[in-house]
C-alpha positions in Angstrom: 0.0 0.0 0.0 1.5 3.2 -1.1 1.9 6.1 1.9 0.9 9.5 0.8 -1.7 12.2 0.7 -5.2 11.8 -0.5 -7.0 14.4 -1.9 -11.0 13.6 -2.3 -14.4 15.0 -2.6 -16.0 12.9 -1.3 -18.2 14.5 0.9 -18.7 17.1 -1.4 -19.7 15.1 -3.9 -22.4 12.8 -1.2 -23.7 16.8 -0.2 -24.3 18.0 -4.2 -26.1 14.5 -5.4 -28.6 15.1 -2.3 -28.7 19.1 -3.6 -30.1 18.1 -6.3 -32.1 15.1 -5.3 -30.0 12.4 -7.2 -28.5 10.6 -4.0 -30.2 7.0 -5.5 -29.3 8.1 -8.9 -28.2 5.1 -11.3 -24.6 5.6 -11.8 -22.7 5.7 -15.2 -19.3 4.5 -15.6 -19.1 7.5 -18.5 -19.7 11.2 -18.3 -20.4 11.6 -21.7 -22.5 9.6 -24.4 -20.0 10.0 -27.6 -23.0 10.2 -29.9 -24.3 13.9 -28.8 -23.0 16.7 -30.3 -24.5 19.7 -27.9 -25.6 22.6 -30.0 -27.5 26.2 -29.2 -31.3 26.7 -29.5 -32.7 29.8 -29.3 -36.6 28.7 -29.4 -36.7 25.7 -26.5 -34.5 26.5 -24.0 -35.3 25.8 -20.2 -35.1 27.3 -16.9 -31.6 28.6 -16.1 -31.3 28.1 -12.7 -30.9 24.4 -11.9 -28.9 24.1 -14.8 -26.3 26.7 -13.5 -26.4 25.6 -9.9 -25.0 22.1 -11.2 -22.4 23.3 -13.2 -21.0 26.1 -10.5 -20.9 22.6 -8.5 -19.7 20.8 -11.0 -16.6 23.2 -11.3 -15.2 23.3 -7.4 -15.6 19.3 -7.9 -12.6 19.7 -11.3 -10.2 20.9 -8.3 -9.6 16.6 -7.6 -11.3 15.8 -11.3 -9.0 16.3 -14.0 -11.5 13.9 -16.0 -14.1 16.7 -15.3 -12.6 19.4 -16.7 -13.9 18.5 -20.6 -17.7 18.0 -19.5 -17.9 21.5 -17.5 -15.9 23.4 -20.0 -18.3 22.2 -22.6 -21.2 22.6 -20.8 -20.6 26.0 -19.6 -21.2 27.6 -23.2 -24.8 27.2 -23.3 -25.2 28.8 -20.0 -27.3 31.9 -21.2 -30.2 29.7 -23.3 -29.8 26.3 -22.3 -32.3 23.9 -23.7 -33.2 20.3 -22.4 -30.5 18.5 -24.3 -28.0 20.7 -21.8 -29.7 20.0 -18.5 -29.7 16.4 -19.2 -25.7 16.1 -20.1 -25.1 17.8 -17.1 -27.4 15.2 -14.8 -25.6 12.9 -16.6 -22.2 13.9 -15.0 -24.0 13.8 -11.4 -24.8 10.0 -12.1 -20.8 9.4 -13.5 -20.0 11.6 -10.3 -22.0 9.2 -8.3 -19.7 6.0 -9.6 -16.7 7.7 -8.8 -16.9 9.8 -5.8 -14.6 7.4 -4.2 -11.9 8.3 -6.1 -9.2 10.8 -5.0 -5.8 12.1 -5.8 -3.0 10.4 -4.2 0.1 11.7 -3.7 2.6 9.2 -2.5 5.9 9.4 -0.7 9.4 8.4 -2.3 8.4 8.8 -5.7 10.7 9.8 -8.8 10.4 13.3 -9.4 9.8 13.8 -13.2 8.0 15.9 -15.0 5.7 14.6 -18.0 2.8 15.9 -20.1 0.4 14.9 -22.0 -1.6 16.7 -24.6 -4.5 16.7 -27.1 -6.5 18.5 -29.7 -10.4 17.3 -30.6 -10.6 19.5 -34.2 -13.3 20.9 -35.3 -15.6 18.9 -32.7 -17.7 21.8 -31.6 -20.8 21.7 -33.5 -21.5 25.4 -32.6 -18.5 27.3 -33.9 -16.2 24.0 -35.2 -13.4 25.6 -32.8 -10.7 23.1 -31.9 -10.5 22.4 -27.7 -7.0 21.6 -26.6 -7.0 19.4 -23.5 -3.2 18.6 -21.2 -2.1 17.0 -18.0 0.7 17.1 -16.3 2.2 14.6 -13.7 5.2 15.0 -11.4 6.2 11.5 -10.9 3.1 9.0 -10.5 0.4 11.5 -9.7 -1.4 15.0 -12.1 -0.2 18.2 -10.7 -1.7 20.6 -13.6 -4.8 20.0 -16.0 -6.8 22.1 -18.7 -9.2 21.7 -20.8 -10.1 25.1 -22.6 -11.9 25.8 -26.4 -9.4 27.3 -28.5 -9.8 31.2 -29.6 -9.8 30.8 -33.3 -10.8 28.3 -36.0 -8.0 25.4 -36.5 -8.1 25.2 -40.7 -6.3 21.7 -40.2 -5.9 18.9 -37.1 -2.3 19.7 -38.1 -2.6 22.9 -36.4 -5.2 22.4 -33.9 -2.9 19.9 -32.0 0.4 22.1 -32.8 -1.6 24.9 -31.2 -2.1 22.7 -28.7 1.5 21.8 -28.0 2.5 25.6 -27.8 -0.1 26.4 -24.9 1.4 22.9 -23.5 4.7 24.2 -23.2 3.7 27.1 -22.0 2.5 25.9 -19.0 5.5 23.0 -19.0 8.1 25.5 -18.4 5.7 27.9 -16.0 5.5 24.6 -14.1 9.4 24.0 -14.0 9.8 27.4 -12.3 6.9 26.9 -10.1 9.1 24.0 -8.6 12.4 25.7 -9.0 10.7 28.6 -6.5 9.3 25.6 -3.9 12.8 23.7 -4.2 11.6 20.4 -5.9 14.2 19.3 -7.9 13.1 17.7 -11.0 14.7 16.9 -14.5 15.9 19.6 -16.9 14.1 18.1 -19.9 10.3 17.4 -19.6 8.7 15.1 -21.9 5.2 16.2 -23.5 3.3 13.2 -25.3 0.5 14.0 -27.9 -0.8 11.2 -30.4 -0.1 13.6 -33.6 2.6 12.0 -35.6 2.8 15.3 -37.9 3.1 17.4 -34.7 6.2 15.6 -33.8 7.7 15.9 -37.0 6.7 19.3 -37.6 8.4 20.1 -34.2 11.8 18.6 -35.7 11.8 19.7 -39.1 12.4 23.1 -40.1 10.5 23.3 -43.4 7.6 25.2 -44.2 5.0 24.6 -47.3 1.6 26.1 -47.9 -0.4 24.3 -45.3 2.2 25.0 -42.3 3.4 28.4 -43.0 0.5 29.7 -41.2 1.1 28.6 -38.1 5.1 29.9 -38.0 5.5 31.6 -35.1 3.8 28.9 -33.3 6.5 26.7 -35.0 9.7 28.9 -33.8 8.5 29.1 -30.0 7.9 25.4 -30.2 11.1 24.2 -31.8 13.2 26.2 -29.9 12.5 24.4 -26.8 12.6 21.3 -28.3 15.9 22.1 -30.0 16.8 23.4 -26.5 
């Protein structure tokens, strides 16, 4: 049994499903059915207020939910005129909070001290505005330290730059992290490793060759392959 500390919600989580009178909810072992694609309505929505009081929950609970972070982000955007479609997705994340609300972030003792990311680019998956959302983690040793899941500000025009976009805002934050434990004295590994699943993005990053579908996203490119290169 690993030693640590445990961060959980789990009362929280007991004290919002009875909020909202889902204590005997059926649970769900997935937050999200893959097959909805949420989208504004301007003729049917429904009342605001239940649907808002869920997700301001919903968002302290993403504090020990890194899985979490996607669902709230996405249902946030139809705050002003949400319609029943919303307010059904979002119940839907009380039942998945339901099955896991014994589940915690543990922090063992004695661990290796690394550094490591891992990043990813959904493009063109918003059916609203068919903006790209960029989603990282980052784990110092075994356990996630940093997560985000945020909509991206402009229109990706390939997956190409939707994930190298990605990668940019993930080193951002990679070396914002490293002097983050530089100033609290944990010493960890001069070179951090960020994993993505775009094989283009990884070549992109070592190449220095542009053509007419990456020369858009140049600057992008220089910051990115100078702390590679580095």
């Amino acid at each position: 049994t690993l030693e640590g500390i445990l961060i959980s919600q789990r009362h929280y989580v007991l004290s919002m499903l009875f909020k909202f009178g889902m204590t005997n909810c059926k649970s769900v072992s997935t937050s999200l059915n893959r097959t909805v694609k949420l989208r504004p309505d301007s003729e049917r929505y429904v009342t605001q207020k239940r649907i808002r009081q869920i997700v301001g929950s919903l968002i302290y609970l993403t504090i020990t939910g890194p899985d979490l972070n996607y669902l709230v982000g996405l249902i946030s955007q139809f705050m002003a005129r949400p319609i029943e479609e919303h307010l059904q997705c979002a119940q839907r994340v009380l039942r998945y909070v339901n099955d896991t609300k014994d589940r915690g972030l543990l922090y063992p003792t004695g661990v290796a001290e690394q550094l490591v990311g891992y990043m990813d680019a959904n493009w063109t998956r918003n059916a609203g505005d068919r903006r790209s959302t960029l989603g990282f983690v980052f784990s110092l040793g075994s356990v996630a330290i940093a997560w985000s899941s945020k909509k991206q500000p402009t229109v990706a025009l390939s997956s190409r730059e939707a994930e190298y976009r990605g990668a940019v805002v993930a080193t951002c934050e990679a070396i914002w992290l490293k002097w983050l434990l530089k100033d609290l004295y944990v010493e960890v590994s001069n070179l951090t490793t960020i994993y993505c699943d775009n094989l283009n993005n990884i070549q992109l990053a070592k190449n220095p060759i542009f053509n007419a579908r990456t020369k858009h996203i140049e600057v992008h490119y220089h910051f990115v392959c100078e702390r590679v290169l580095s």
